[in-house]
Structures are given as structure tokens and as C-alpha cells.
C-alpha positions in Angstrom: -2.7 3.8 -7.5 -2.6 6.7 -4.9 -6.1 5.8 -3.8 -5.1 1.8 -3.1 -2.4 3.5 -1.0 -5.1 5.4 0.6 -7.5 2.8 1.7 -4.6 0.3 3.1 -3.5 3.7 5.0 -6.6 4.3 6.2 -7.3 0.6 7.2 -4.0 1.0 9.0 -4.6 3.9 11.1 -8.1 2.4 12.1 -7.3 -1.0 13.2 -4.1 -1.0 14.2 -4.0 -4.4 16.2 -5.0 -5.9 12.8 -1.9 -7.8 10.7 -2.5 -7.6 6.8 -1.6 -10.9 5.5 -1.1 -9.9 1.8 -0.9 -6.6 0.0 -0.1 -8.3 -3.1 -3.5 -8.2 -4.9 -3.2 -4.2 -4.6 0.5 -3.7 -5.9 1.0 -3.0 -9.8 4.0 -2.6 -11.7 3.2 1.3 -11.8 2.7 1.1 -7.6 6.5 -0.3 -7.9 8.2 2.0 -10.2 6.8 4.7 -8.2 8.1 2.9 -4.7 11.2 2.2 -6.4 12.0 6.0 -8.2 11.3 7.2 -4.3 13.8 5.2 -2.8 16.4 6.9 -4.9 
């Protein structure tokens, strides 16, 4: 999981003019429960 974040960071930070039309493919139910125990 951290690694996914990672690369989309990384891709980010090195084209930011670009727009990422889906990050659905790279998020798993672990990559949510993760998000989610953050937000609280």
C-alpha cells in the first residue's frame, strides 16, 4: 500500500500540470481503512 502511495506521490510532484483521471485501480479496502483511521 505505502508504495502505491508513493509512486502517485511521486508522479504528482513530477508532472504537476498533469490531471489523474482515476486512482481507483490503486485503492484497496486496507488503503481505505488506513485513510479512514487517519481522519479520526
Amino acid at each position: 500500500m505505502y508504495t502505491k502511495q508513493l509512486r502517485i506521490a511521486a508522479l504528482a510532484e513530477r508532472f504537476p500540470q498533469r490531471a489523474f483521471t482515476s486512482l481507483a485501480h490503486n485503492i484497496d479496502a486496507q488503503w481505505l481503512k488506513t485513510a479512514y483511521l487517519m481522519t479520526r
